[in-house]
Residue, then its C-alpha position, 0 to 999 in steps of 0.5 A: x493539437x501538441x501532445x505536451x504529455x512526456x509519453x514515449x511511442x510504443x514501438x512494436x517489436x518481436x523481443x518480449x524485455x521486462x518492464x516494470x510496473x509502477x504505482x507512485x513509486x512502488x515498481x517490481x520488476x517482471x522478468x522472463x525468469x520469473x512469474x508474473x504472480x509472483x511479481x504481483x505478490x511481491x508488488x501487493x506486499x510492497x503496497x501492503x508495507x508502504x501503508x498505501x491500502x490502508x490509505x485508500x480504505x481510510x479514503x473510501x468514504x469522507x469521516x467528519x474531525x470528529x468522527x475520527x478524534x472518536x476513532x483514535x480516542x477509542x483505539x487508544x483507550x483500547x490499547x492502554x487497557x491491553x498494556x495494564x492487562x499485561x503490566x498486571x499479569x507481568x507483576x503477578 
């Protein structure tokens, strides 16, 4: 059976190099010099920016067209009344 996968062989050697870790895209690089939770803070951070968590939790379970025009009609209509709030006390 062909392999038809582009995947390198691991070769097994004594010299312990950084390497990457990649998740579509985002890869931080895990040096000697550094620590590996650091490495793991800045690539969560990382995730954290590109907005990929609060696609996988917006993804978890299915939610009908309707059930989300309801979602962001409600969040609008909350944030419209947090800005007349604030218009309000900025002309007071």
């Amino acid at each position: 059976m062909k392999n038809n996968l582009n995947f390198k062989k691991r070769t097994h050697s004594k010299r312990k190099d950084s390497f990457p870790v990649k998740v579509e895209g985002l890869a931080v690089d895990v040096s000697k010099h550094k620590s590996f939770d650091s490495a793991m803070n800045k690539w969560l951070r990382k995730v954290q920016e590109d907005g990929k968590m609060d696609q996988i939790r917006e993804r978890r379970y299915y939610e009908k067209p309707t059930q989300k025009r309801r979602r962001k009609a409600s969040i609008a209509k909350f944030k419209e009344k947090v800005r007349r709030q604030k218009e309000r006390e900025n002309s007071q």
